[in-house]
LOLO-331137 format. One record per residue (C-alpha): residue number from 1; chain; x, y, z. Coordinates in pm, 1 decimal. Layout:
% LOLO-331137
<rec num="NUM" cadena="A" c1="X" c2="Y" c3="Z"/>
...
***
This chain:
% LOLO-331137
<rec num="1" cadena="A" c1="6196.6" c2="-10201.6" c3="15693.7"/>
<rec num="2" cadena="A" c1="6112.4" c2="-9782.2" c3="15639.9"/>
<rec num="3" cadena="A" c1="6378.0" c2="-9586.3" c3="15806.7"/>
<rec num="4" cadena="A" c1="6271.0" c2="-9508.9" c3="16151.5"/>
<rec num="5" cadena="A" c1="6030.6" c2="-9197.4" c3="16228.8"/>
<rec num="6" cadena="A" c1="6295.2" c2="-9062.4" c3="16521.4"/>
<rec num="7" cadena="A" c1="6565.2" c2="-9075.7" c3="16227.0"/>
<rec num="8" cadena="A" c1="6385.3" c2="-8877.2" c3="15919.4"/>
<rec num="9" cadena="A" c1="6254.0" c2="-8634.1" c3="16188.7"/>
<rec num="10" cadena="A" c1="6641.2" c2="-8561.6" c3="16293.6"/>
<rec num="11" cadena="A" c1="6733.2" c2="-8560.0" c3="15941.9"/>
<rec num="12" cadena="A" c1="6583.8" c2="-8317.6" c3="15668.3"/>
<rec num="13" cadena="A" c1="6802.3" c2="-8429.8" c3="15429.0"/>
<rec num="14" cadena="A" c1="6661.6" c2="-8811.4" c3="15464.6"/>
<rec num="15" cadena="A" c1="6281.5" c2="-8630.6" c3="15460.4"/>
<rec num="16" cadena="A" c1="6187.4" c2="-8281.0" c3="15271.9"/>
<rec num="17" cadena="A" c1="6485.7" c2="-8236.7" c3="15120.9"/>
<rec num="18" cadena="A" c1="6542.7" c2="-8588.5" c3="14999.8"/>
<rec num="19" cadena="A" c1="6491.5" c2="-8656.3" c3="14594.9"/>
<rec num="20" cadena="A" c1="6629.1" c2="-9005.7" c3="14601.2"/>
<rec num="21" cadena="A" c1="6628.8" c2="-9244.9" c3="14852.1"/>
<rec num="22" cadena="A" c1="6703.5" c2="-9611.1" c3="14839.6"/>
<rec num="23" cadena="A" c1="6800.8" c2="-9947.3" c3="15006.0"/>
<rec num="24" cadena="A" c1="7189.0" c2="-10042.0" c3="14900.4"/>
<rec num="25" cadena="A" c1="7451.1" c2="-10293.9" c3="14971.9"/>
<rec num="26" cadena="A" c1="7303.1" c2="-10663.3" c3="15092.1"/>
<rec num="27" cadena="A" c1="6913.9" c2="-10552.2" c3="15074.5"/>
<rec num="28" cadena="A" c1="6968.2" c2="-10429.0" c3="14743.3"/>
<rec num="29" cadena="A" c1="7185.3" c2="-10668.9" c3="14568.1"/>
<rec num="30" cadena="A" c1="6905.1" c2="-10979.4" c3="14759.3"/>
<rec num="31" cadena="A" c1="7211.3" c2="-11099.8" c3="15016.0"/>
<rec num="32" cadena="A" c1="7049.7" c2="-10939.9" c3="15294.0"/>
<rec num="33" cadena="A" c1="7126.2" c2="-11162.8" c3="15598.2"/>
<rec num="34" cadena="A" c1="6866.0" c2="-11017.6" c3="15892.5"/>
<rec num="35" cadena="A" c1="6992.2" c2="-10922.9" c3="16219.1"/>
<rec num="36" cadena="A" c1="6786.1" c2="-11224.7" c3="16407.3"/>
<rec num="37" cadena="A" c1="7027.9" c2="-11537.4" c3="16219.4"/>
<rec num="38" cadena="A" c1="7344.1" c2="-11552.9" c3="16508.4"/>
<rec num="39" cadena="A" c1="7599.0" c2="-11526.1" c3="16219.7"/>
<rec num="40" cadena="A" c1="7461.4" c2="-11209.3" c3="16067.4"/>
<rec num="41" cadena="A" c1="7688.5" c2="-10912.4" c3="15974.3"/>
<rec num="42" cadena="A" c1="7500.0" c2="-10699.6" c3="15764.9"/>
<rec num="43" cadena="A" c1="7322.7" c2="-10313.5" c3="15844.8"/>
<rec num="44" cadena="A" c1="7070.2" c2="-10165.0" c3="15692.1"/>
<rec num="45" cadena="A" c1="7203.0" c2="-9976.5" c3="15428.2"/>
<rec num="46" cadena="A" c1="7043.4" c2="-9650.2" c3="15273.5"/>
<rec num="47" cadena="A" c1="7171.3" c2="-9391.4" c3="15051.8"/>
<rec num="48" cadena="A" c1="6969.2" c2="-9069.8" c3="14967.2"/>
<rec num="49" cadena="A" c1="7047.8" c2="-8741.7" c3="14712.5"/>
<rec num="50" cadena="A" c1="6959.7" c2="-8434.2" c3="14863.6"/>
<rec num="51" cadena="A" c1="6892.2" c2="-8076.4" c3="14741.6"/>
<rec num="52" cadena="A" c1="6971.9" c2="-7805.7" c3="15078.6"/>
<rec num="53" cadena="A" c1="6736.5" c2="-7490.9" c3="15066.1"/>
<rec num="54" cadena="A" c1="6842.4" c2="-7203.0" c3="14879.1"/>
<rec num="55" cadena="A" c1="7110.5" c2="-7042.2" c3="15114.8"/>
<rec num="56" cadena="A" c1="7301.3" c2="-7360.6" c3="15086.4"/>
<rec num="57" cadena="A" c1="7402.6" c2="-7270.7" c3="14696.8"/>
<rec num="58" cadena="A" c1="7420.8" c2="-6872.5" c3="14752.7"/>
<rec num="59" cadena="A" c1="7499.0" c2="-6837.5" c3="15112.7"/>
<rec num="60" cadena="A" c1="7791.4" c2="-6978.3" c3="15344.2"/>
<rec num="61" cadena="A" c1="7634.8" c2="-7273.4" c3="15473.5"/>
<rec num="62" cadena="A" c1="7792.1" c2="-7621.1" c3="15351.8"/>
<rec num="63" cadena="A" c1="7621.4" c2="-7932.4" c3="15360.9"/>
<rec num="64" cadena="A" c1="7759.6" c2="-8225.2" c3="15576.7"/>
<rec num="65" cadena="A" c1="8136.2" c2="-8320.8" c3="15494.6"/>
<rec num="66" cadena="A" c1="8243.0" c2="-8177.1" c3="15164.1"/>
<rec num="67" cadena="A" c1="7897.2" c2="-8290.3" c3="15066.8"/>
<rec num="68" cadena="A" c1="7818.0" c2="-8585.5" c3="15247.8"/>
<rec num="69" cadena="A" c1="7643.7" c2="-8683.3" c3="15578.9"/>
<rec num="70" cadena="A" c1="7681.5" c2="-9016.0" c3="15723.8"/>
<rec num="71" cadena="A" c1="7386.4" c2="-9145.7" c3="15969.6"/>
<rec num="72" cadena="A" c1="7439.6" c2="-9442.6" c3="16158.6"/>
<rec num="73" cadena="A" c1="7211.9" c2="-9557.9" c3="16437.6"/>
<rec num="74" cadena="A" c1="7158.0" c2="-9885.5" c3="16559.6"/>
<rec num="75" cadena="A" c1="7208.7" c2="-10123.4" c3="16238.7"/>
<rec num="76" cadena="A" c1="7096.3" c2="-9867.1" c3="16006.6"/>
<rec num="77" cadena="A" c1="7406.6" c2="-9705.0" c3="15789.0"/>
<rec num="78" cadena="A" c1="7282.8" c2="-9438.9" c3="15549.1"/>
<rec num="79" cadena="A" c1="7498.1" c2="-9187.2" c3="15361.5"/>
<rec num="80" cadena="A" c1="7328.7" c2="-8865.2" c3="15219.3"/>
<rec num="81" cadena="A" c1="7491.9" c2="-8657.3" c3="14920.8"/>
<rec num="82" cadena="A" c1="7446.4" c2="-8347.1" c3="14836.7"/>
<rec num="83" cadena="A" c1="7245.0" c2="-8384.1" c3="14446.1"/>
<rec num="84" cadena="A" c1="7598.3" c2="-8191.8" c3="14287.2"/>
<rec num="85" cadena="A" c1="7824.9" c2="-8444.4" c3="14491.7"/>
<rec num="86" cadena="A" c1="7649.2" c2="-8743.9" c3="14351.6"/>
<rec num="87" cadena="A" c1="7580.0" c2="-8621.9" c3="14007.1"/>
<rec num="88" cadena="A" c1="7997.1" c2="-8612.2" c3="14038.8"/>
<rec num="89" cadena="A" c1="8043.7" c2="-8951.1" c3="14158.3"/>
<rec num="90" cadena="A" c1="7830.4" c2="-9094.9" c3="13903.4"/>
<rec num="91" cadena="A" c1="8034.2" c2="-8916.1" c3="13595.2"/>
<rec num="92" cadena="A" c1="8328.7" c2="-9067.9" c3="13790.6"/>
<rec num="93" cadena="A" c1="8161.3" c2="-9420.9" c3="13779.2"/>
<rec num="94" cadena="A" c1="8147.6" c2="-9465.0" c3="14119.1"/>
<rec num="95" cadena="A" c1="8024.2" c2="-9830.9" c3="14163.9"/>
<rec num="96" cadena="A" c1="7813.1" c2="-9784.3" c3="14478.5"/>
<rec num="97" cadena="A" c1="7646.0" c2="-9490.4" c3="14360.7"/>
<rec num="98" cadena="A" c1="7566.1" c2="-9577.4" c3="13961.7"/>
<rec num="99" cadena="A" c1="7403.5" c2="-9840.6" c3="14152.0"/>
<rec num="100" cadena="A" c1="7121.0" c2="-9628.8" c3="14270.6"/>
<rec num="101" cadena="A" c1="7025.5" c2="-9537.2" c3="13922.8"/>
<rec num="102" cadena="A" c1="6992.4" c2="-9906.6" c3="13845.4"/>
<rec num="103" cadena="A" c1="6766.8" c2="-10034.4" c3="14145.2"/>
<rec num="104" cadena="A" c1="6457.0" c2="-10274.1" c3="14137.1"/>
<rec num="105" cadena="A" c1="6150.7" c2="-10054.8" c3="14166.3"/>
<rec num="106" cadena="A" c1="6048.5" c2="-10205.4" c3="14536.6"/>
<rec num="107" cadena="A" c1="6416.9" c2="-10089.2" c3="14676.4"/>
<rec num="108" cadena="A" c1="6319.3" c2="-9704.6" c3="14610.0"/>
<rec num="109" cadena="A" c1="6176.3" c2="-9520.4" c3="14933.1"/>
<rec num="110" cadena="A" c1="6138.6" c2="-9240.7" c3="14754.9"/>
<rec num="111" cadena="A" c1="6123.3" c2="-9063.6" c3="14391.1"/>
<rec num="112" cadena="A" c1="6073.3" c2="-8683.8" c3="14421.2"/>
<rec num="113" cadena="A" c1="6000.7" c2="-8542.8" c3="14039.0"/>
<rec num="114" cadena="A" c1="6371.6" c2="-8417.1" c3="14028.8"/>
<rec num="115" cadena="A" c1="6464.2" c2="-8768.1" c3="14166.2"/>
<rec num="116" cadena="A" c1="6285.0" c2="-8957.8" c3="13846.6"/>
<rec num="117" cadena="A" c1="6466.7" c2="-8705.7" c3="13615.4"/>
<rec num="118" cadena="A" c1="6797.3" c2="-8847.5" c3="13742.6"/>
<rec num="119" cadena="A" c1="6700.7" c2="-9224.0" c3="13715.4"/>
<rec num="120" cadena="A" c1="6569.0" c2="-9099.9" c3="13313.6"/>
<rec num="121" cadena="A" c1="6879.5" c2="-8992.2" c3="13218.2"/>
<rec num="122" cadena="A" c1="7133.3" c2="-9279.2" c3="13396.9"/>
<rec num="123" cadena="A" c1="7267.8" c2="-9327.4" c3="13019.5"/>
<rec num="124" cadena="A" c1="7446.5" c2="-9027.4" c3="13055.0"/>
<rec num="125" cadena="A" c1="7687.1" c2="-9178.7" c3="13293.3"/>
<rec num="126" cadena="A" c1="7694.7" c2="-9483.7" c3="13074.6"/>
<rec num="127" cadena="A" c1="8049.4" c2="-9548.9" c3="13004.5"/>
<rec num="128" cadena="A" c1="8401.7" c2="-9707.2" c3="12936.4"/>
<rec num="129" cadena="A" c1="8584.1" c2="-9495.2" c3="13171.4"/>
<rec num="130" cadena="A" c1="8363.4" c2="-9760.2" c3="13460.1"/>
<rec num="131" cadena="A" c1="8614.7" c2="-10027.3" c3="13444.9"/>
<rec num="132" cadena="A" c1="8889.0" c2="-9786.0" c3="13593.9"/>
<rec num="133" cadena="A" c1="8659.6" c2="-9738.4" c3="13940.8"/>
<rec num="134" cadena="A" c1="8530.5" c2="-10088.4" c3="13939.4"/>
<rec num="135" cadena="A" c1="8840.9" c2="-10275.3" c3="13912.0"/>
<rec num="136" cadena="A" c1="9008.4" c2="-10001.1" c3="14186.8"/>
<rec num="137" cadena="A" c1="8723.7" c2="-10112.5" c3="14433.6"/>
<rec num="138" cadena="A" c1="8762.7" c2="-10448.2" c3="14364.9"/>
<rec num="139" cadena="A" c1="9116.1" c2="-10411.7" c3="14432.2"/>
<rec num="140" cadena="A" c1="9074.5" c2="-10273.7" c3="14746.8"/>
<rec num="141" cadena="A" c1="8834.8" c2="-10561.0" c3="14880.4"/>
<rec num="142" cadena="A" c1="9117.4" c2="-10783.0" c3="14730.3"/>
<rec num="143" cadena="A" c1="9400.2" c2="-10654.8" c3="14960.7"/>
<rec num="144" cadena="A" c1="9089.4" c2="-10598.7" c3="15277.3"/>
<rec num="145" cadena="A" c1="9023.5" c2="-10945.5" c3="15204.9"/>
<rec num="146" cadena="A" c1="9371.9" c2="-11078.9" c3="15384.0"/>
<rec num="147" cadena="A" c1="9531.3" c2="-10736.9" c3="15526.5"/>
<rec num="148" cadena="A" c1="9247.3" c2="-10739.6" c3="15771.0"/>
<rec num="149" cadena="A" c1="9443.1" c2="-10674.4" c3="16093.0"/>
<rec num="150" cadena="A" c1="9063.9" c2="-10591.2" c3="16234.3"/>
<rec num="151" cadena="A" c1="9006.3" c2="-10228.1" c3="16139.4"/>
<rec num="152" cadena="A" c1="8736.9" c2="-10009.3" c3="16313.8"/>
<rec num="153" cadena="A" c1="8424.0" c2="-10112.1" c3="16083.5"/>
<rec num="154" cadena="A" c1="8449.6" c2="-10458.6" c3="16185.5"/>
<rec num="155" cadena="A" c1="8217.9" c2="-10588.1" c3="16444.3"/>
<rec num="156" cadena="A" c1="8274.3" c2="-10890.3" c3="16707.0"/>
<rec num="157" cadena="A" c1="8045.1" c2="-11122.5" c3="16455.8"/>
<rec num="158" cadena="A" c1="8285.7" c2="-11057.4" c3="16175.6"/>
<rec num="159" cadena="A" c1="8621.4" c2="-11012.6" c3="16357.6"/>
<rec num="160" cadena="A" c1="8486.5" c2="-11405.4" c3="16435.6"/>
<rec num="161" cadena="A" c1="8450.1" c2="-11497.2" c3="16111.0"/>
<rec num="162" cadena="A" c1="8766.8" c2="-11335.2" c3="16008.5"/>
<rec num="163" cadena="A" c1="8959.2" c2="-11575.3" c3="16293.9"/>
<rec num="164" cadena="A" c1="8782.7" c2="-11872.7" c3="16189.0"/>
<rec num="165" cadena="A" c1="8812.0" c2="-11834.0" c3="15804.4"/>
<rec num="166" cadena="A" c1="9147.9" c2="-11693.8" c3="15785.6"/>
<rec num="167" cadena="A" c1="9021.0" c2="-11434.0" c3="15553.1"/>
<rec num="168" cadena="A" c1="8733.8" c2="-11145.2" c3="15570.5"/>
<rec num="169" cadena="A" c1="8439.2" c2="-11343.4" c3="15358.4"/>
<rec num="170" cadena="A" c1="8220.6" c2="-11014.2" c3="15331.5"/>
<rec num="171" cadena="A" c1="8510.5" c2="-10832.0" c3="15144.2"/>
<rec num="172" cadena="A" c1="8589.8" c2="-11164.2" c3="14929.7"/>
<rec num="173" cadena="A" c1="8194.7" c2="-11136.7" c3="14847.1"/>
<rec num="174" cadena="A" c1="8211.6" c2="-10788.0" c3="14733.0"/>
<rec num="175" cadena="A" c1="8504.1" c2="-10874.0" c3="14511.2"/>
<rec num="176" cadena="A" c1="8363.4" c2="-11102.0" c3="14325.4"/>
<rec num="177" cadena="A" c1="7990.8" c2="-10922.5" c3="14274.8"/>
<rec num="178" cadena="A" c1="8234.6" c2="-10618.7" c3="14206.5"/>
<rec num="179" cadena="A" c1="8413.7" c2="-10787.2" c3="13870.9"/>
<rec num="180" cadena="A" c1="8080.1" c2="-10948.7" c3="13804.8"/>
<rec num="181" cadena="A" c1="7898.0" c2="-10624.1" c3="13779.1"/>
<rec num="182" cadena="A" c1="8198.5" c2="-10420.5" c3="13612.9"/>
<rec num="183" cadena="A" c1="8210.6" c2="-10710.9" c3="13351.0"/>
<rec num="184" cadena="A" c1="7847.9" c2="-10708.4" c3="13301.7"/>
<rec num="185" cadena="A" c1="7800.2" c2="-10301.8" c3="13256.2"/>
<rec num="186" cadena="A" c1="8087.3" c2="-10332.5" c3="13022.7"/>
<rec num="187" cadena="A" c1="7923.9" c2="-10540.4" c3="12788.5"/>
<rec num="188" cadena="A" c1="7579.6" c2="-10383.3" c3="12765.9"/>
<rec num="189" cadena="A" c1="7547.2" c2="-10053.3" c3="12990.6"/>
<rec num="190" cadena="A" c1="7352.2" c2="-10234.6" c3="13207.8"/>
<rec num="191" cadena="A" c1="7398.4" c2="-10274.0" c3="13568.6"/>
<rec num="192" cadena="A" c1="7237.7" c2="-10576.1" c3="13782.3"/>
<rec num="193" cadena="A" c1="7253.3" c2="-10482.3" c3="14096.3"/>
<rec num="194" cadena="A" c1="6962.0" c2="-10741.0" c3="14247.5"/>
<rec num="195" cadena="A" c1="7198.5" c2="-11012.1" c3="14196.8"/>
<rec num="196" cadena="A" c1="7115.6" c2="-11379.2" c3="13984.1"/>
<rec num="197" cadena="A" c1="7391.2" c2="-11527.0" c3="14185.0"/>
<rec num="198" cadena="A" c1="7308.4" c2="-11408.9" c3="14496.8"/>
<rec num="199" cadena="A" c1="7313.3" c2="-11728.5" c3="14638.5"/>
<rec num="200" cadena="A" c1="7656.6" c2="-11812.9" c3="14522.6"/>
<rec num="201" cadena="A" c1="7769.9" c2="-11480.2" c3="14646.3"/>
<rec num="202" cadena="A" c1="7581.2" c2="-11547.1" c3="14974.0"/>
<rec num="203" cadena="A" c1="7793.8" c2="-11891.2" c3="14998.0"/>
<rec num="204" cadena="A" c1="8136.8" c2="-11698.4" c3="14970.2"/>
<rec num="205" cadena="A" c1="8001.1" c2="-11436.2" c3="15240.4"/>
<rec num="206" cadena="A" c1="7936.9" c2="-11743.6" c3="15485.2"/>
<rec num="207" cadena="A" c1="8272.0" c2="-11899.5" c3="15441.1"/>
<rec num="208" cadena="A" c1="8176.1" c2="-12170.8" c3="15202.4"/>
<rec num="209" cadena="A" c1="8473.6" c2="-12134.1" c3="14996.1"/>
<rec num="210" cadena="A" c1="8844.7" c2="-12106.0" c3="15053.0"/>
<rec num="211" cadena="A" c1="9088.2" c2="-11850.3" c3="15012.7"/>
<rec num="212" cadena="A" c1="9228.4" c2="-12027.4" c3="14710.4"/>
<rec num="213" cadena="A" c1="8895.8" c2="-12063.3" c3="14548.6"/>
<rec num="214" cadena="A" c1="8800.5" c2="-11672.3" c3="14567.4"/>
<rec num="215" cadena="A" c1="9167.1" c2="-11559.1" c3="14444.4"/>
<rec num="216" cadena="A" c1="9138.2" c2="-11787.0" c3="14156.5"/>
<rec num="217" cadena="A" c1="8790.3" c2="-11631.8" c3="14052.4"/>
<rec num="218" cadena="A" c1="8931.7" c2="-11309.4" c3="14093.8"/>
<rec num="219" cadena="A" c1="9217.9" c2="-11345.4" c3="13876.9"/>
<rec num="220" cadena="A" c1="8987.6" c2="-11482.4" c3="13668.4"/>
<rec num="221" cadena="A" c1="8715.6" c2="-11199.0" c3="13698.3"/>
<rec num="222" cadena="A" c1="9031.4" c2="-10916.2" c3="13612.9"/>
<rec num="223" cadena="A" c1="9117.2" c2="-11104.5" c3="13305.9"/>
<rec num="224" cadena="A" c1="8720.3" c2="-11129.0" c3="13231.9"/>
<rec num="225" cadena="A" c1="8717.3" c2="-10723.4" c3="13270.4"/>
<rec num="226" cadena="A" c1="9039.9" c2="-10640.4" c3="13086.4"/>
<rec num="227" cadena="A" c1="8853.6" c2="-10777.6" c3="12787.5"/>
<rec num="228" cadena="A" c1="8525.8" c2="-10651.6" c3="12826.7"/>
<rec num="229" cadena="A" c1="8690.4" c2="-10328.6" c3="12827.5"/>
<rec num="230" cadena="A" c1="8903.8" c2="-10367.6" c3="12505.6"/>
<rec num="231" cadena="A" c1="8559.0" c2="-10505.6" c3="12332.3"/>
<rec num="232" cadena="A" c1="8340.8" c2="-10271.6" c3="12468.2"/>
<rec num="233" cadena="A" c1="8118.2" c2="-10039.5" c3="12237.9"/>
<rec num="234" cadena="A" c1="8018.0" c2="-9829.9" c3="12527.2"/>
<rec num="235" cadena="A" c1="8114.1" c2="-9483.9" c3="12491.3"/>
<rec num="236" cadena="A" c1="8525.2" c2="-9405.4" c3="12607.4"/>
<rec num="237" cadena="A" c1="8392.8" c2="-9099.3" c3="12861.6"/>
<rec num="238" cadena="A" c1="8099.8" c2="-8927.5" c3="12983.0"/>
<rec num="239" cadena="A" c1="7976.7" c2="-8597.2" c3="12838.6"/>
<rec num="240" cadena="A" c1="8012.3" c2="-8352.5" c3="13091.3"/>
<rec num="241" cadena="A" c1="7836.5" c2="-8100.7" c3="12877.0"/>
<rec num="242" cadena="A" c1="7519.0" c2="-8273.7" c3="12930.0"/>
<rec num="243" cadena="A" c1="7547.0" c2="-8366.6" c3="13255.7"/>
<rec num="244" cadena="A" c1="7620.3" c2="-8013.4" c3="13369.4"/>
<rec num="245" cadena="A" c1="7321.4" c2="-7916.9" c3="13223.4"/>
<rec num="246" cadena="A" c1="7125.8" c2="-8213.7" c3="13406.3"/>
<rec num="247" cadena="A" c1="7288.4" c2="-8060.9" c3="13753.7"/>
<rec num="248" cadena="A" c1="7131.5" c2="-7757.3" c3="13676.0"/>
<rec num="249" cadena="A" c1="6765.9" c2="-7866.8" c3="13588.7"/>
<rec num="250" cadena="A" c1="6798.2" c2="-8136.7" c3="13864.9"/>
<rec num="251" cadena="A" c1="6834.4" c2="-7825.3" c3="14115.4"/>
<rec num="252" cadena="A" c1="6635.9" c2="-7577.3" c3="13989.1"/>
<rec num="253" cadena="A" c1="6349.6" c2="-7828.1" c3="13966.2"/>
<rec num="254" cadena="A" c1="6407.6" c2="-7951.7" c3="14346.3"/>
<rec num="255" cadena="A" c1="6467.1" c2="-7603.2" c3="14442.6"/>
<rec num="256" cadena="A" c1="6118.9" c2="-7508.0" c3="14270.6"/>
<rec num="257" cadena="A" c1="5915.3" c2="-7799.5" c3="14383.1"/>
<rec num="258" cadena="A" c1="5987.7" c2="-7688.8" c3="14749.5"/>
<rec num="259" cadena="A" c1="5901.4" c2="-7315.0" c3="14677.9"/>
<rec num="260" cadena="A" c1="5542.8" c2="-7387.5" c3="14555.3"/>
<rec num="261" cadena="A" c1="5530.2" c2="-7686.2" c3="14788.7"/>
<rec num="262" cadena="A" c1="5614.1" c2="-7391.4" c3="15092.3"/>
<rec num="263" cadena="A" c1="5381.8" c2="-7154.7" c3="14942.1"/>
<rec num="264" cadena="A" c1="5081.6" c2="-7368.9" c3="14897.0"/>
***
């Protein structure tokens, strides 16, 4: 499943400039339903960290979207940030992006030098301060989950499933692996992204259980993280001393690997 030639030739930032690439979402967390079973709904989701050419840190020119480029083509759905954008998210314990420093070895496409130095110091975004983003992303699945009203990412196979479950089942699936994961990291800094209960989670992203069931394990799973965050021994906050200076060796060390790579 390598990201198409056509689409890393289109793309520096997928290619040369890339540091970290990796499979996310379904493919990462083992739910990966492929495209050829009738009742799929799932893309082919990438996410990559980036370091621009010079210019783009002391000229004008500005990388994607406030530091962002989304690439979608056929059922592959990557998002690209900038290495300072994601090193951002991560001290903000963004969910989906803590998650690439977390990954099985096989769901890394690629691990540039500056890219492994990243993944070596993931315990600098270890935190406390987690439970805040991963209970206001499971929150938002919860109210996706029946305030569907069919919005623009849905596609005919799951505006179907939506009509004939009463209630979005991929959303309901990503609330539970949410409070799951957020209770997990909370008690030992850890995150598990390939998931051991995949094949529960699998069941509630086909339909298998009701509405009632999945709000009752999500009640459950908030009360579940409310504790694991009063008992937690993780530290309250990240130290943004340290990760400033990890910004700046993470750059200068992608920055320099392309200068010798350029003049060899």
């Amino acid at each position: 499943m390598a990201i198409p030639k056509t689409i890393l030739k289109a793309h520096p930032s997928l290619d040369e400039w890339a540091v970290l690439s990796a499979y996310r979402g379904s493919i990462a967390h083992g739910m990966y339903v492929p495209s050829s079973n009738p009742d799929s709904i799932d893309d082919r989701d990438v996410m990559a960290v980036c370091i621009p050419p010079l210019d783009f840190y002391f000229g004008l020119k500005e990388f994607g979207s406030g530091g962002t480029e989304e690439i979608k083509q056929d059922e592959w759905d990557i998002v690209v940030y900038e290495v300072r954008k994601f090193i951002r998210l991560l001290a903000r314990g963004n969910p989906n992006v803590l998650m690439m420093l977390w990954l099985d070895p096989p769901d890394y496409l690629k691990v540039s030098e500056a890219g492994q130095l990243l993944l070596d110091n993931r315990h600098l975004f270890v935190g406390r301060h987690v439970y805040q983003a991963f209970i206001g992303y499971a929150r938002s699945q919860l109210h996706k989950m029946t305030h569907f009203g069919f919005q623009g990412y849905m596609g005919t196979k799951r505006k179907k499933l939506v009509e004939r479950f009463g209630y979005d089942c991929k959303n309901a699936a990503h609330l539970i692996r949410l409070l799951r994961m957020g209770i997990e990291f909370l008690r030992c800094g850890q995150l598990l992204v390939r998931r051991p209960d995949a094949e529960e989670l699998l069941g509630i992203k086909r339909g298998e259980w009701t509405l009632e069931q999945v709000q009752t394990e999500a009640e459950k799973g908030f009360r579940k993280a409310e504790e694991a965050y009063s008992a937690s021994s993780l530290p309250h906050g990240p130290d943004m001393e340290r990760i400033n200076k990890l910004a700046i060796e993470v750059v200068q060390m992608g920055l320099d690997g392309r200068v010798n790579i350029e003049k060899g």
